[in-house]
C-alpha positions, 0 to 999 in steps of 0.5 A: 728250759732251766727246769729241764738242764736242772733235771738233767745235772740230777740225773746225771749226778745221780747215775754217777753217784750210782756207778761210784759206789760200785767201785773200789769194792772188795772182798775176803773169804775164809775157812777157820778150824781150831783144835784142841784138848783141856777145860777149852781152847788155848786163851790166845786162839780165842781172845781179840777175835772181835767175838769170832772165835770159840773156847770149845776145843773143836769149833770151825767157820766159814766167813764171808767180808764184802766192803768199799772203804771210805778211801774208794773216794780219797779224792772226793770231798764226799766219801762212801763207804759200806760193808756186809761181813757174815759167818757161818759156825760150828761149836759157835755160841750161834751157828751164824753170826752177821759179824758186820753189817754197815754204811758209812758218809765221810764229809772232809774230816767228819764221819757219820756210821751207821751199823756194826763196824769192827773199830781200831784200837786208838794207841795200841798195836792190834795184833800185839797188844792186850788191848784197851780197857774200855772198848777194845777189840775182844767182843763182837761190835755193837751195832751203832750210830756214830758221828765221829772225826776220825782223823785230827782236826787242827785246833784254830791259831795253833798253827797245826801244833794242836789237834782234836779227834773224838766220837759220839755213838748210841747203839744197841746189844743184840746178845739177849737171847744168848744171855737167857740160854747162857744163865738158863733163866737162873742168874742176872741176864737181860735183854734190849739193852742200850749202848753209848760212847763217847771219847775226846783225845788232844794231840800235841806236836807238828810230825813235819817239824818234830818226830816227837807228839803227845796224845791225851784223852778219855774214852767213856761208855755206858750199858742203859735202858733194856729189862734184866731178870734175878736182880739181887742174886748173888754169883754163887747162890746155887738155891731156887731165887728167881729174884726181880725183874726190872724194867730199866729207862728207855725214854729221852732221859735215860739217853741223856742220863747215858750222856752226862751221868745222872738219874737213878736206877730203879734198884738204888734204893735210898741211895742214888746212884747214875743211872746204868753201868758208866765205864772209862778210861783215861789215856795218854801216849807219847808216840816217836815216829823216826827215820829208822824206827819208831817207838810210843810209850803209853798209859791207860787208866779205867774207872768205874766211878767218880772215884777213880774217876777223880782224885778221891784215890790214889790211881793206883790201877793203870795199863803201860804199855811200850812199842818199838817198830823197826820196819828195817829188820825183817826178822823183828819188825815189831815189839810190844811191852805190856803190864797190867795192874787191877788189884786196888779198884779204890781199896776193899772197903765200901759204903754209902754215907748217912746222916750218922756217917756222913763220909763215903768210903767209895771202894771196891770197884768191882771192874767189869762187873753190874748188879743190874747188867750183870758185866761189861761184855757181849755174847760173854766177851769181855767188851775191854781187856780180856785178861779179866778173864771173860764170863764166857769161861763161867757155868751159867754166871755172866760176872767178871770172877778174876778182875783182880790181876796183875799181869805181864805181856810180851808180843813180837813180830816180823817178817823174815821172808816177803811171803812169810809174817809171824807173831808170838805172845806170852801173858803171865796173869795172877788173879786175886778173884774179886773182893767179894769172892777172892780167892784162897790162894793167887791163881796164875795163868801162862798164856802162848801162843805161836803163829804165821802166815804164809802168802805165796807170791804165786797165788795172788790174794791166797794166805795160809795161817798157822797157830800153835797155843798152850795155857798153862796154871791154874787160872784156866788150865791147862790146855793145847790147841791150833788153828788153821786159817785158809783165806782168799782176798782181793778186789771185785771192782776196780 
């Protein structure tokens, strides 16, 4: 008999958990086209698309989002959530691209994802911002697992005034077939190449007693494992060097070496370096959250190596950043102030230490860029910010040739109508090129772009989205171009 009511809870349970994770679900189609004139499309019709967008001057697609947010179960302990979002292009790098594609497990406050998930930005406003240095949302997602806490975990005996969030993920590129077209076999391009990730923030500050919190924290991630082709070519070398092939760690070490730096590439030679391409960034934020507005001031420094890292420099490399929210004023809902700096990358000059010279000069960075892996990026996107300017701009070369810049940004929004939001941007960039290639004179770069999005109340789930960009200067060009967004939203099941 007790095997027999047993039986019955499971089945039950079961055709439960069944019926739940039909729930909630919804779904977003829409229809993009872009046109243009100059060397491509206008920068802002292209960057932050998390890779759904083209530099050809006439590209379009047609998107299809299916998905049951975590929130379907708001009141469940357990929450179940999964997603399928695919498209299909033309004057794409692909004509069809499985932009997500995953499931995810929620137990009170730790999330377990498995898959390509387009992931938030941790301080700054999406649709206004640059975006962050280490991961932001330029590229397409990275296919991983990460277990995550994704909301605060308040710190024991602290009495909530401390809290703790962070993640760990491995994962994996899925862009070597596109890197060996890209390059046509005759630079730096790989295959089956690793990813890993890591990030720890504290927040200080209780939002129901004070308005005022501090948040810090760091944010690593890493390229390993995988093979790599023309190791040594130099980025403008126009001769017949094929160059070596190198077949990088894939085994328990090199995953623990992704983990805590260490180990050694193949190509080191006598001197040791950690294994793989380890980037980062440290951020800081002090966010103001009042009756009438609210306001967070926030910093990010990247590094490469121990040298920026640490403080064996003078930091002199950061993004600041301010905005300003006043949900209250309908014409400017929303401003973002950002500045840019990457000039120094530990100073200009570089060597190892032996035993004649035995004090290391650890200088010229080089951000974004790998002898091995070639660049920080995937499908040709700048993985971090894009105003390095992403090897996708480049003729066959996958390097990061601007990642000296200095640069200003301004982004503002609001929605002066219920059915009316728009967005403006301006990004002033002026590029030294790089150490090893700096440039005869500053290339500068002028960057615009108008948008809108009308939402008829008649049309339940309907919105139409209008752009209108222009580059102006000699970074990129000069270019002029729009788009036109149609799209249809809503839920499938209740």
């Amino acid at each position: 008999m007790k095997n027999l009511i047993t039986t019955l809870l499971i089945a039950i349970s079961i055709d439960t958990f069944a019926q739940n994770l039909g729930k909630g679900i919804t779904y977003c189609t829409e229809l993009g086209t872009t046109l243009s004139t100059g060397n491509s499309a206008p920068f802002w019709l292209t960057a932050n698309k998390r890779g759904m967008a083209s530099i050809a001057n006439n590209s379009q697609y047609i998107r299809a989002r299916l998905g049951r947010s975590l929130d379907a179960d708001s009141l469940r302990t357990w929450r179940l959530g999964y997603g399928a979002d695919i498209a299909v292009c033309k004057h794409y790098d692909s004509r069809f691209f499985v932009q997500q594609l995953y499931g995810e497990v929620q137990y009170r406050k730790g999330t377990l994802t498995i898959g390509a998930k387009e992931m938030p930005l941790m301080f700054k406003n999406e649709e206004l911002s640059t975006g962050d240095m280490t991961y932001g949302i330029n590229a397409h997602p990275i296919p991983q697992v990460r277990l995550a806490l994704n909301d605060y975990w308040d710190l024991p005996l602290t009495n909530g005034w401390f809290g703790f969030k962070g993640h760990i993920a491995y994962g994996w590129f899925t862009d070597g077939k596109w890197q060996e077209e890209f390059t046509e076999g005759n630079s730096i391009h790989c295959k089956d190449v690793l990813f890993h990730s890591k990030s720890g923030y504290i927040r200080i500050g209780r939002e129901d007693i004070l308005p005022v919190t501090f948040t810090a924290g760091v944010e690593f991630c890493a390229q390993f494992g995988g093979e790599s082709w023309n190791i040594g070519r130099r980025a403008d070398d126009t001769s017949d060097f094929k160059g070596g092939h190198v077949v990088m760690g894939n085994g328990l070490k090199s995953y623990w070496h992704a983990f805590f730096p260490g180990g050694r590439d193949a190509t080191d030679g006598a001197y040791d370096n950690a294994e793989g391409n380890q980037v980062g960034s440290y951020q800081a934020c002090i966010d103001y959250k009042g009756k009438r507005w609210s306001g967070k001031l926030y910093a990010e420094h990247f590094f490469e190596d121990h040298s920026q890292m640490f403080f064996q420099y003078d930091w002199r490399d950061f993004m600041w950043g301010l905005e300003v929210n006043v949900p209250r004023n309908p014409a400017v809902t929303a401003i973002v102030l950002e500045h840019l700096g990457t000039e120094d990358q530990s100073g200009c000059v570089y060597h190892d230490h032996t035993d004649l010279l035995t004090t290391q000069l650890s200088g010229m960075d080089n951000y974004y860029n790998h002898s091995i892996y070639g660049a920080w990026h995937h499908w040709g996107q700048a993985i971090g910010n894009p105003a390095l300017v992403s090897p996708i701009y480049n003729k066959g070369v996958i390097s990061f040739r601007n990642n000296r810049i200095k640069a200003y940004h301004i982004g503002v929004s609001g929605d002066p109508m219920q059915c009316l939001h728009y967005r403006l941007m301006y990004t002033h960039v002026r590029s030294l090129g790089t150490y090893a290639q700096p440039t005869t004179d500053p290339l500068s770069a002028h960057f615009f772009i108008a948008e809108a999005t009308y939402s008829p109340s008649r049309l339940k789930g309907w919105s139409v989205t209008g752009a209108m960009a222009t580059n102006r200067g000699s970074l990129l060009g000069r270019s002029d171009g729009g788009m036109l967004t149609i799209r249809k939203k809503g839920v499938l099941t209740q």
